[in-house]
C-alpha positions as CSV (number, residue, x, y, z in Angstrom):
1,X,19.4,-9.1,-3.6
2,X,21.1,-5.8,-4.8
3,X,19.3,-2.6,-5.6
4,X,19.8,-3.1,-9.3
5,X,17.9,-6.7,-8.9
6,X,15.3,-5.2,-7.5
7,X,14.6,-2.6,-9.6
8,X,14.1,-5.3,-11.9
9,X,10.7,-6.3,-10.4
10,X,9.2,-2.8,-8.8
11,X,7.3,-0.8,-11.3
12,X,5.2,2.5,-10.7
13,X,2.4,1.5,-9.6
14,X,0.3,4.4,-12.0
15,X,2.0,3.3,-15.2
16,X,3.7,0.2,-14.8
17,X,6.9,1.2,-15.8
18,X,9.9,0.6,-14.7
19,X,11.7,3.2,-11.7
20,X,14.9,4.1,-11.4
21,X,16.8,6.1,-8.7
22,X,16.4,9.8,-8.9
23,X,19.9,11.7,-8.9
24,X,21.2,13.8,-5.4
25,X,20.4,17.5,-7.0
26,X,17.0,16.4,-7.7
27,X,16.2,15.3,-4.5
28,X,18.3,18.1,-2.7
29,X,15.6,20.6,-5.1
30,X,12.8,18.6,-3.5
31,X,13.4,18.7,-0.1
32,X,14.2,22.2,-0.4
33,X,10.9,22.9,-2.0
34,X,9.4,20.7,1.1
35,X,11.4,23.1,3.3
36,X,9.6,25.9,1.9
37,X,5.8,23.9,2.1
38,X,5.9,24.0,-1.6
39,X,6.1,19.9,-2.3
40,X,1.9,18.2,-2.9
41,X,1.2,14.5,-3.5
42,X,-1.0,13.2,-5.3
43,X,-3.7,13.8,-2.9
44,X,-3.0,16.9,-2.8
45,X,-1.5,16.9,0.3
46,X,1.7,18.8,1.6
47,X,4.9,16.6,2.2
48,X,5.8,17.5,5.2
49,X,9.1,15.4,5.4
50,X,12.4,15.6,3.7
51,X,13.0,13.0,1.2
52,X,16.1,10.5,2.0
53,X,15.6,9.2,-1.8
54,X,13.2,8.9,-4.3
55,X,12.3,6.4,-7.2
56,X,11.3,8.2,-10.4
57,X,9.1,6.1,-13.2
58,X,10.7,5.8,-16.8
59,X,8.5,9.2,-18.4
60,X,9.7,10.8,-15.0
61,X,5.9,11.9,-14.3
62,X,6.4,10.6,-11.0
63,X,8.5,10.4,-7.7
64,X,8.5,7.8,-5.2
65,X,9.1,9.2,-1.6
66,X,12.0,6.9,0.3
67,X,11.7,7.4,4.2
68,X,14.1,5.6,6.1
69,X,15.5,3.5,3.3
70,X,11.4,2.6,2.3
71,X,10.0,3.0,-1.0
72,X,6.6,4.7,-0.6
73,X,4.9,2.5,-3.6
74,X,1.8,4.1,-2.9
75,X,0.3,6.1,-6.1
76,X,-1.4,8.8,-3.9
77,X,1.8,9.6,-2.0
78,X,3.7,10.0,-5.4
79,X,5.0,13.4,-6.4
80,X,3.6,14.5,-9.8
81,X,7.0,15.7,-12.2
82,X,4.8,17.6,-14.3
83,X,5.3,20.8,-13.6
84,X,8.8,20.6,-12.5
85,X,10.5,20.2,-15.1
């Protein structure tokens, strides 16, 4: 199965649509805002590590941590967009 196929069938788990890939410069802003101990889930918890990727839903409200090649489908260890952009 390639990437593209499965994007097909994983949605966000929050609103059910459908994620996509978020570019390099967005994730290279994120882990440097990690760096600094700026970066919260949804818990409100600090990330501690960097990001190797994240999935972004279709309103991109919300990132999807990738550790290790792993999407992090968990709603409560999303990233909230919101006040990023």
């Amino acid at each position: 199965m390639t990437d593209q196929q499965l994007f097909e069938y994983i949605r966000c788990p929050v609103t059910r649509s459908p994620l996509q890939s978020a570019d390099a410069e967005m994730i290279r802003e994120i882990n440097d805002q990690i760096e600094k101990g700026l970066i919260r889930n949804r818990l409100d918890r600090k990330v501690e590590r960097p990001l190797d990727a994240g999935l972004l839903n279709s309103d991109h409200s919300l990132l999807y941590p990738v550790w290790d090649g792993i999407p992090t489908l968990i709603a409560d260890e999303a990233i909230s967009m919101q006040d990023r952009r």
